[in-house]
C-alpha positions in Angstrom: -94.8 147.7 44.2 -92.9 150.4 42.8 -89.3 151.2 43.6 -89.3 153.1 47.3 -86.9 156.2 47.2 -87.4 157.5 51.1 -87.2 155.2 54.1 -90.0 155.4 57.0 -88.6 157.9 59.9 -88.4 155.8 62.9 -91.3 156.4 65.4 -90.1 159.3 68.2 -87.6 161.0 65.7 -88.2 164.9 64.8 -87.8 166.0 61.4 -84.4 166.6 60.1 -83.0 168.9 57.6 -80.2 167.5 55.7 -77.9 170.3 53.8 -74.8 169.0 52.6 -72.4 171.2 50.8 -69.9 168.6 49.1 -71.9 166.1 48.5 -74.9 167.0 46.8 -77.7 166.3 49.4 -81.4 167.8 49.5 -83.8 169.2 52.2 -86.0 166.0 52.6 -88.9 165.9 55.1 -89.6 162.5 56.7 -86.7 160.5 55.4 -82.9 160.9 53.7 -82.1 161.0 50.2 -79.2 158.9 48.6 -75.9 160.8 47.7 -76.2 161.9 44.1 -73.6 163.0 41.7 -72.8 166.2 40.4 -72.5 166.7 36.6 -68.5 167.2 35.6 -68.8 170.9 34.4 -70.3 171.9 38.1 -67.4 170.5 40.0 -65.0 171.9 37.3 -66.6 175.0 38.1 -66.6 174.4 41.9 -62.6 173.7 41.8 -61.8 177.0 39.3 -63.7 179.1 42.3 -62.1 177.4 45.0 -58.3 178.2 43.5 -59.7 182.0 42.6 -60.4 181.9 46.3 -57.5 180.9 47.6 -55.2 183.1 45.6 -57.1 186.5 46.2 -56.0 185.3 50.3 -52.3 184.4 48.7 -52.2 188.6 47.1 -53.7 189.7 50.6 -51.0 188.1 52.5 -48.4 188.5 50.2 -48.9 192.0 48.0 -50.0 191.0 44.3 -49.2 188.0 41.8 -46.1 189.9 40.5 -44.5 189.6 43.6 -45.2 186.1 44.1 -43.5 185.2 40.6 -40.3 187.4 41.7 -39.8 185.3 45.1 -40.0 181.9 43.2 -37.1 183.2 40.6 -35.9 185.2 43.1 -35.4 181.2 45.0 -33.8 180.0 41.7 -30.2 179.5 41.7 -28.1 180.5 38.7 -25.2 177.8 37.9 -22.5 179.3 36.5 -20.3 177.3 34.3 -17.2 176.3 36.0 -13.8 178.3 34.8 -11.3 177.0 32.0 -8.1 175.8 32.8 -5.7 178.5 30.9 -3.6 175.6 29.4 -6.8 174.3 27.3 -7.5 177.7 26.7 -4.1 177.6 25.0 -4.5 174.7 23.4 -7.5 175.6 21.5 -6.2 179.7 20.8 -6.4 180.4 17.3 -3.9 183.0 17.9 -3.9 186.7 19.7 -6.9 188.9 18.2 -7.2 192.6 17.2 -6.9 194.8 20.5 -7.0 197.9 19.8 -9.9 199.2 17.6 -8.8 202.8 17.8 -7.5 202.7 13.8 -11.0 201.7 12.3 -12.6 204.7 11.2 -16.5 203.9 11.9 -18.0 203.1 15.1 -20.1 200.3 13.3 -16.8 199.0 11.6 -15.1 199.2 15.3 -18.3 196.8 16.8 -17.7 194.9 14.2 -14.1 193.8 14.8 -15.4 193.2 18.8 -18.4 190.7 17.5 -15.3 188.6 15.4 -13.0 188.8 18.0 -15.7 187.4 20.8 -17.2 185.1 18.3 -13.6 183.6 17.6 -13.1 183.5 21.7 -16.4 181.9 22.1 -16.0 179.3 19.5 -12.3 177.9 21.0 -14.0 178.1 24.6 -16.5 175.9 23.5 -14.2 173.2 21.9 -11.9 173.7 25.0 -15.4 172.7 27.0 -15.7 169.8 24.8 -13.2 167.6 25.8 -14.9 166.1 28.2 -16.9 164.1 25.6 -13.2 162.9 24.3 -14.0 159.4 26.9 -11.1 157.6 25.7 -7.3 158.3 26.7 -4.7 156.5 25.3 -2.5 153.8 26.9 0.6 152.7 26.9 3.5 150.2 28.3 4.5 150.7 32.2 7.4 149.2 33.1 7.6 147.5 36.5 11.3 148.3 38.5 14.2 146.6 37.1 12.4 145.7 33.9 12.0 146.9 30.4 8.9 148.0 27.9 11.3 146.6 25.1 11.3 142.9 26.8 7.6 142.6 26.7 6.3 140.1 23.9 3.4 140.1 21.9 2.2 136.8 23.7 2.6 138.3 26.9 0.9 141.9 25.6 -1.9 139.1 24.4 -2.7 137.7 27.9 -2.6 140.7 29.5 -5.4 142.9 27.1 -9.0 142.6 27.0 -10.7 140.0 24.7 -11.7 143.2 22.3 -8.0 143.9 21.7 -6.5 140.6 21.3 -8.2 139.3 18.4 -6.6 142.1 16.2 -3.1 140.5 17.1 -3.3 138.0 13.9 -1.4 136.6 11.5 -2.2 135.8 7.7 0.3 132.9 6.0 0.9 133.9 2.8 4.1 132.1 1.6 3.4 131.7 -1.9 2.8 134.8 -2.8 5.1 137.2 -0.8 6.2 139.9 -0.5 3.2 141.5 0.3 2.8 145.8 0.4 -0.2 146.6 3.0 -2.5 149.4 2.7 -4.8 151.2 5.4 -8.0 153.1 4.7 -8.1 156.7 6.6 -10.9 155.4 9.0 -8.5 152.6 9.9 -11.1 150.0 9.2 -10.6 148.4 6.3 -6.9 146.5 4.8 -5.7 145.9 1.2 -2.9 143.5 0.7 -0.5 142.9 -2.9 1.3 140.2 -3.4 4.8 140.6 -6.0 2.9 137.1 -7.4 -0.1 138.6 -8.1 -2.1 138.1 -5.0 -4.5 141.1 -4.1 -7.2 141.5 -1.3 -8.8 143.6 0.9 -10.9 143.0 3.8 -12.3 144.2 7.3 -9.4 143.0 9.3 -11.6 143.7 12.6 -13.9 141.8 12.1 -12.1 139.3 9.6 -14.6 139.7 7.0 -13.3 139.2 2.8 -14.6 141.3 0.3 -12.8 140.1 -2.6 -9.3 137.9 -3.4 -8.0 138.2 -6.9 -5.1 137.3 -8.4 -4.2 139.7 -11.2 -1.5 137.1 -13.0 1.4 139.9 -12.8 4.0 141.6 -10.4 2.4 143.7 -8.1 4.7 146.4 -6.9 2.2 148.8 -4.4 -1.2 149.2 -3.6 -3.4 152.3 -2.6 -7.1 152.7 -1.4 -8.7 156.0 -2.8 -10.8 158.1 -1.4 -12.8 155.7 0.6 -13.2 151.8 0.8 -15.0 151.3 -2.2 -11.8 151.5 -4.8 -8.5 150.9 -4.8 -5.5 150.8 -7.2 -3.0 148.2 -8.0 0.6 149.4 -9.7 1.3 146.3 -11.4 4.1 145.3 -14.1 3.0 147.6 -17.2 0.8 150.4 -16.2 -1.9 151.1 -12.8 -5.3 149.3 -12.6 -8.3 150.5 -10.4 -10.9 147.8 -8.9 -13.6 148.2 -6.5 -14.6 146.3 -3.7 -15.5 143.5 -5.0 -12.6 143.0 -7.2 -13.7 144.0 -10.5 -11.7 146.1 -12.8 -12.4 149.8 -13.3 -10.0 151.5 -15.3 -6.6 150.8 -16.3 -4.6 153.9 -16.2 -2.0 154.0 -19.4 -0.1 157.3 -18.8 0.9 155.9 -15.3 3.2 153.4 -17.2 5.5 150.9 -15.1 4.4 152.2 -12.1 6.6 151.5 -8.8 5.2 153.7 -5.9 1.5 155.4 -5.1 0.5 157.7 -3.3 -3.5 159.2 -2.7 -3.8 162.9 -1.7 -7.2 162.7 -0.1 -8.4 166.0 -0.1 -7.3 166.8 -3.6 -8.2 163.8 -5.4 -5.1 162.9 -6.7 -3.7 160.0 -7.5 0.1 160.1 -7.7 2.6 157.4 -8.9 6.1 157.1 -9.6 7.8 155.0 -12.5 11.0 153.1 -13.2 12.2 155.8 -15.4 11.6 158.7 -12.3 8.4 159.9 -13.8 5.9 161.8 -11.6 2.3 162.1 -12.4 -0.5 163.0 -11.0 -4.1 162.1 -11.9 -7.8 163.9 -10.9 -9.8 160.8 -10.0 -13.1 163.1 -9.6 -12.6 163.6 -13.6 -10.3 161.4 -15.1 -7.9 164.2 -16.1 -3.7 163.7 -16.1 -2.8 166.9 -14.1 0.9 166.9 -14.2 3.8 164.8 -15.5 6.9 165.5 -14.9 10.5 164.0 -14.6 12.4 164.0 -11.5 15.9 163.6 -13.4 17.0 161.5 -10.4 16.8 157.8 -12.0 15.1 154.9 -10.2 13.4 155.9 -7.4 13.6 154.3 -3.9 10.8 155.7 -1.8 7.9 157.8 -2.3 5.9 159.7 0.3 3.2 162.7 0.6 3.4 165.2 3.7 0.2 165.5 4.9 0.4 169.0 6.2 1.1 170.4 2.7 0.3 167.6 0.0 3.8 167.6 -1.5 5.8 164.2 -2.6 8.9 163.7 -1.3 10.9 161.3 -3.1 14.0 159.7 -2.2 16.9 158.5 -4.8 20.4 156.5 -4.8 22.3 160.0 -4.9 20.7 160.6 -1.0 18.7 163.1 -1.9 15.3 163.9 -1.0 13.3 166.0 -3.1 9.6 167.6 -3.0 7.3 168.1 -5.9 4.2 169.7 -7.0 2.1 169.4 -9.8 2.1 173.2 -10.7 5.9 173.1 -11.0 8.4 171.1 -13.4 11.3 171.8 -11.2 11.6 170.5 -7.7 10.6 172.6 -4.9 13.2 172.1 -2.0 16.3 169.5 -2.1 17.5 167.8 0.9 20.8 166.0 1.3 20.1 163.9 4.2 23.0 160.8 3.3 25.7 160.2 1.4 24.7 156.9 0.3 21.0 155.7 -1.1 18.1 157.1 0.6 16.0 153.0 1.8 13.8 154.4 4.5 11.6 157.3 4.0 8.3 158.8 6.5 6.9 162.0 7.5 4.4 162.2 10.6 0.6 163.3 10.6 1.6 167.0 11.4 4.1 167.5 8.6 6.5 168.6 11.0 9.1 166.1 11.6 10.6 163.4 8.5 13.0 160.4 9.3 15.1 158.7 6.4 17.4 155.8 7.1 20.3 155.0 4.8 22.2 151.8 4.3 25.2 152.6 6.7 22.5 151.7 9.8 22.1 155.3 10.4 19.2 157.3 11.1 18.4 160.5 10.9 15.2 163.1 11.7 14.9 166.2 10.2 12.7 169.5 10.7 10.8 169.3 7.4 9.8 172.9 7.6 12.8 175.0 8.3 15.4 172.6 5.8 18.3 172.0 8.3 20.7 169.8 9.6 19.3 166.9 11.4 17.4 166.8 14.9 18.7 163.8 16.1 21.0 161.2 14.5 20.9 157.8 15.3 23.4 154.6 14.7 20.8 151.4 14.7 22.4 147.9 14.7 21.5 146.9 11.1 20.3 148.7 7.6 16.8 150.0 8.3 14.8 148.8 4.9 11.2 150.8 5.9 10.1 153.6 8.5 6.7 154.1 9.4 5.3 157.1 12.0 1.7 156.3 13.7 -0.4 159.2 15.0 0.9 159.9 18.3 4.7 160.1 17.2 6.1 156.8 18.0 8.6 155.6 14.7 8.5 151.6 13.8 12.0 150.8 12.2 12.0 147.3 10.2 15.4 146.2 10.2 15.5 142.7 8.2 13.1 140.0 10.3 13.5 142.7 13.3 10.7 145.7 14.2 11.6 148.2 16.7 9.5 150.9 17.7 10.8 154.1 18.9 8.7 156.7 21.7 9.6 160.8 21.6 12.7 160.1 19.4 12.0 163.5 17.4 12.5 166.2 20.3 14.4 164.2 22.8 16.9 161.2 22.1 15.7 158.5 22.7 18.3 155.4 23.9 16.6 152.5 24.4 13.7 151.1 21.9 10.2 151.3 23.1 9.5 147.8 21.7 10.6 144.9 19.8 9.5 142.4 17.9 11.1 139.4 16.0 9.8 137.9 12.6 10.6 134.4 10.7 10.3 136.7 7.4 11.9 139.8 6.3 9.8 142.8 6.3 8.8 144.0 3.1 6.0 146.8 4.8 4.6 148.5 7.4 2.6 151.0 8.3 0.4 151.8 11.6 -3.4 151.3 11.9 -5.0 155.1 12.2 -7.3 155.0 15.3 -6.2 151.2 16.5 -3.1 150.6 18.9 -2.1 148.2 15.9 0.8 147.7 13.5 0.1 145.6 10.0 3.4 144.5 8.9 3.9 142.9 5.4 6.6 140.5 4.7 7.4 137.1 2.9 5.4 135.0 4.6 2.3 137.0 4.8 0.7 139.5 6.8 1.5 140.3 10.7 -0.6 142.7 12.9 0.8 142.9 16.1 -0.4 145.3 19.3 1.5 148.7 20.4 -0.4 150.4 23.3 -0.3 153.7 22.8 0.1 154.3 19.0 -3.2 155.2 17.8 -5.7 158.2 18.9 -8.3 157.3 21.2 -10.7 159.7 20.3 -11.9 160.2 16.3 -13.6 163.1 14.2 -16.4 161.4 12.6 -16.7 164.4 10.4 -13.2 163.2 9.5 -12.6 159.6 9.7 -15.4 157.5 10.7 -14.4 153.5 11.2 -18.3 152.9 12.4 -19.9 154.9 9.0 -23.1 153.7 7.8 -23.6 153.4 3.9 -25.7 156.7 3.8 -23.0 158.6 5.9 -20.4 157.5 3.3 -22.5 158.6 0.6 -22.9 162.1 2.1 -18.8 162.0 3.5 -18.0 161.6 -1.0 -20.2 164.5 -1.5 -19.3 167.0 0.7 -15.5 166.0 -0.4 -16.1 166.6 -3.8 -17.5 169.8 -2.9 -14.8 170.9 -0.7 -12.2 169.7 -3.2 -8.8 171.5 -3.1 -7.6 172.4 -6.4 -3.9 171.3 -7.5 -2.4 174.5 -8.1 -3.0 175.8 -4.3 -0.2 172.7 -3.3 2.8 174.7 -2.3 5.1 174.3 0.4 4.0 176.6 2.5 -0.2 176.2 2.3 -0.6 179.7 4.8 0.7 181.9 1.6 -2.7 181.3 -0.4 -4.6 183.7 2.1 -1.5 186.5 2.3 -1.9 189.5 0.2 0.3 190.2 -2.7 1.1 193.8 -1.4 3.2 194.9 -4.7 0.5 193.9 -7.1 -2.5 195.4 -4.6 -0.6 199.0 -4.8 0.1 198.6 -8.5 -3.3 197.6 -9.2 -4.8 200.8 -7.0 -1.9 203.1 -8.5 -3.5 202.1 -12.3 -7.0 203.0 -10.9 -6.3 206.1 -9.5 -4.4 207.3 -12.6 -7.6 206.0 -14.7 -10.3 207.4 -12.8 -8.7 210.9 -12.3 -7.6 211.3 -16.2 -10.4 213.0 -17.7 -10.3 213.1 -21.6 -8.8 216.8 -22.7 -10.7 219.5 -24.0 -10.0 220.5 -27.7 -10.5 223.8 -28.9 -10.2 223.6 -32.4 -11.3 226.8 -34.6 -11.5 226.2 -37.8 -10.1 228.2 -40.6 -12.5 230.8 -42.1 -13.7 230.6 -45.8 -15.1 233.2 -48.2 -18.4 234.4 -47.4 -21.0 232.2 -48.4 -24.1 230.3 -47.4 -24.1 228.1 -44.7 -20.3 228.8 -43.8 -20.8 228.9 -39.8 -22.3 225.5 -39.7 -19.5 223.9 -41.9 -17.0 225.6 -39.0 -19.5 224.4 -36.1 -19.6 220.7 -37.6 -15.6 220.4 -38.3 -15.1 221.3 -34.8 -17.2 218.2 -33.2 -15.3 215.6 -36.2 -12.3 217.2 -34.4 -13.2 216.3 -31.0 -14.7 213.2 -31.5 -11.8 211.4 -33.2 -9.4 213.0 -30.1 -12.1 211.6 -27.7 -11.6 208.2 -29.2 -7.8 208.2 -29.5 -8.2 208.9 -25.9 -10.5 206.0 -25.2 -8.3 203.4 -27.0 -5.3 204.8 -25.0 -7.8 204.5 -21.8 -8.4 200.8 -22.4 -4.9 200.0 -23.5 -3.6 201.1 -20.7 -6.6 199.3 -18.0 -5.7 195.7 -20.4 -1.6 196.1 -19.4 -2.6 196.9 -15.8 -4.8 193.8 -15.5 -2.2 191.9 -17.0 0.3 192.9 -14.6 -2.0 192.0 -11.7 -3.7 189.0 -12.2 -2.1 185.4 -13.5 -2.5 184.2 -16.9 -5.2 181.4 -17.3 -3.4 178.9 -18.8 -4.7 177.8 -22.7 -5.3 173.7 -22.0 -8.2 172.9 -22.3 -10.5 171.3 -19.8 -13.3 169.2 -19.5 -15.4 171.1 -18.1 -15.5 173.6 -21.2 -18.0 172.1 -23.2 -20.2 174.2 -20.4 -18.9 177.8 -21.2 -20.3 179.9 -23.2 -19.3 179.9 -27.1 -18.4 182.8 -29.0 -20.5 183.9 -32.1 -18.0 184.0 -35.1 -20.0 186.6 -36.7 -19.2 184.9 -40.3 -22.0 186.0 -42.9 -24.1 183.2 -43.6 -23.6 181.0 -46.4 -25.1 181.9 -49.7 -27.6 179.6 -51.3 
């Protein structure tokens, strides 16, 4: 039998009509049909009528569509951004704008000034606003009542920290080849140490990790990393060798003979050292060219320094004098006596605002580096202070024998008491603060020491800066855009906001000359010529002597015109000094115009 598709109507039942609207049924006679589906694209069709349905009632209740999109943003809320503290806004000011437009002459010059002057306000708003993704906040030492910061030891500074900051409280023994000179990279991550023996190494002192141990088999006397962790140099006994990472040698640098101090001026790349003799010199790593030498006149030098606010080397002598230098000038720029006796200790802090130098009569002195005056503050320490070091949030470590003491405020304020102490077996022989780490690396005879001092370090970085978590492709595009932004050595000076002044004398002599040149018009020569005997062609002889006549006084006045446009240039702009440079083989030669050779 085939398949049955309506059921048998019971007996006494009427016939029923079965007409339903949602579910697809049909008019049967005698029996029900099963529920069928509908195909997709009617019920799609069913659903887009229903909503047209319901929002023709929506416009009759509620006006039209329009209206219904204004009350749903009329409902949302606008957040405004919550008000700026006027300190931050102070903080972040890059000085008071240009008020009063009423001098510019143009309206469209006039709207221009306003778009600077709120693009200027907008931009230190916004890095006002961004402190609050600054998450870290430096620490430091609390003293409980009747106590001390200066009694707390490093052991008990140990137990007290987190496992994270104890394990950079180390120590290296080094015996056999002390003293050691110590060497951080500007990311902080990375520590190069030189033995006098010999000994050199660097390595990731976080996470203890050696990239290469040599021993270069002669007195060491400094070390310096470049511009990043890949290269370093050593100043050893006869001249200044450069090695990379992994301990090969680069270069070996001659005309830095019997080198004693070095110094890196990171966004110039320069590479300064100081002789026996009192020799200066400064060499562009980028090209390999000797950009200045120069004698300081002052005999063997004691310390050697750069400010970082300006790029100049200070260098201290046995006279007690501390003197600055640049590469564009033989002769010093500034002289300071700051002791009578030999200048031992010698620092300048990350602004370039304050310098301390210590002197072999225990005293101790800080001085205003940019206005040249009598000390700040004058101190009388308990023993000769041998090195000085500032970290970046102002505190000054004083190593006085096999004793550090570490010094908060001691610039602005005196300061009576030290902030912290710590006692060595060895003498100290070098120190210098960790950038970005509440850490001190002291080098001495018996090795290397790192040792903890909340509150040194800044807690927040610029990775555009200084990046101690930078991958290998973010160093490779950091060395680029360096290179690119390179400052050039002649624009070192003491004070670096004179480069964008405006020579005023020279502007008005320059527009003078111009004014004079474009106003002078050549003269006008009226030259008649003298009359002959009558004869042929005699008016064209007098027409054609007349223009020889002005011509030649036309170009008299055109060699007097240029003359005078060469001595004005002069005047104005700096003579470009004859050495030649490497990059010349790219210019442009000159065709000697000499006939060719006969054959």
């Amino acid at each position: 039998m085939g398949k049955r598709y309506f059921e048998q109507k019971p007996a006494g039942t009427e016939e029923t009509t079965h007409d339903n609207d949602k579910g697809g049924g049909l008019k049967v006679f005698g029996g029900s049909l099963k529920k069928s589906k509908r195909p997709k694209h009617m019920l799609q069709r069913r659903k887009n009528v229903e909503n047209v349905m319901k929002m023709a009632k929506l416009s009759k209740n509620t006006g039209s569509n329009k209206d219904v999109k204004k009350q749903k943003v009329a409902k949302t809320e606008i957040i405004e951004r919550p008000k700026i503290a006027p300190e931050k806004l102070e903080v972040y000011s890059r000085g008071a704008g240009l008020s009063d437009v009423s001098g510019i002459k143009t309206k469209l010059n006039q709207q221009k000034v306003k778009n600077k002057e709120n693009t200027v306000l907008w931009a230190s708003e916004l890095a006002a606003r961004t402190e609050i993704l600054l998450t870290e906040e430096f620490g430091c030492l609390e003293a409980e009542d009747g106590e001390v910061t200066r009694q707390y030891t490093q052991k008990s500074i140990v137990d007290s920290v987190d496992i994270t900051s104890a394990t950079k409280s180390f120590e290296l023994d080094l015996r056999q080849y002390g003293p050691y000179r110590i060497d951080f990279t500007r990311n902080g991550r990375y520590l190069t140490l030189g033995g006098k023996k010999g000994h050199v190494a660097a390595f990731d002192w976080v996470t203890k990790k050696l990239m290469c141990e040599i021993n270069v088999m002669e007195e060491v006397f400094d070390i310096q990393w470049l511009h990043n962790e890949l290269m370093y140099a050593v100043a050893q006994k006869e001249w200044v060798y450069i090695y990379d990472r992994q301990g090969v040698e680069l270069h070996c640098l001659k005309a830095m003979n019997k080198p004693l101090r070095l110094q890196f001026l990171p966004y110039h790349f320069l590479l300064s050292a100081v002789n026996e003799d009192g020799w200066l010199s400064w060499l562009d790593i980028s090209i390999g060219k000797m950009v200045a030498r120069t004698s300081s006149h002052c005999g063997r030098p004691i310390s050697l320094v750069q400010n970082p606010y300006n790029a100049i080397l200070c260098l201290g002598n046995a006279k007690g004098v501390v003197s600055m230098w640049s590469p564009t000038v033989q002769k010093p720029l500034a002289k300071m006596l700051c002791h009578k006796m030999i200048v031992q200790g010698l620092t300048i802090d990350n602004t370039g605002k304050y310098m301390a130098t210590s002197a072999p009569d225990h005293s101790l002195k800080v001085w205003d580096i940019r206005n040249l005056d009598g000390p700040l503050q004058h101190y009388q320490l308990q023993a000769n202070a041998t090195h000085l070091s500032f970290s970046q949030k102002g505190l000054l470590a004083v190593a006085m024998g096999n004793v550090v003491e570490i010094f908060k405020d001691c610039c602005t304020t005196s300061a009576d008491k030290a902030y912290m102490r710590h006692r060595m077996t060895q003498h100290v022989s070098d120190l210098e603060f960790c950038p970005y780490e509440d850490v001190l690396g002291i080098g001495s005879r018996g090795g290397y020491h790192s040792i903890l001092v909340p509150g040194s370090g800044e807690a927040n970085f610029d990775a555009y800066e200084a990046n101690p978590f930078q991958t290998r492709e973010q160093r490779r595009e950091a060395e680029v855009k360096a290179l690119l932004e390179k400052i050039q050595p002649e624009m070192i000076t003491l004070d670096p906001t004179s480069i964008i002044q405006v020579n005023v004398p020279s502007l008005k002599q320059k527009i003078e000359a111009k004014k004079q040149l474009l106003l002078v018009k050549p003269p006008k020569i009226d030259f008649t010529p003298r009359m002959k005997k009558k004869r042929h062609g005699n008016t064209v002889r007098m027409a054609r002597s007349r223009k020889i006549v002005q011509a030649e006084a036309k170009q008299q006045f055109v060699k007097a015109m240029s003359k005078a446009k060469a001595s004005a240039h002069d005047e104005v702009n700096v003579d470009e000094s004859t050495e030649k440079s490497v990059l010349d083989r790219f210019k442009k030669k000159k065709k000697t115009g000499k006939p060719a050779p006969v054959k």
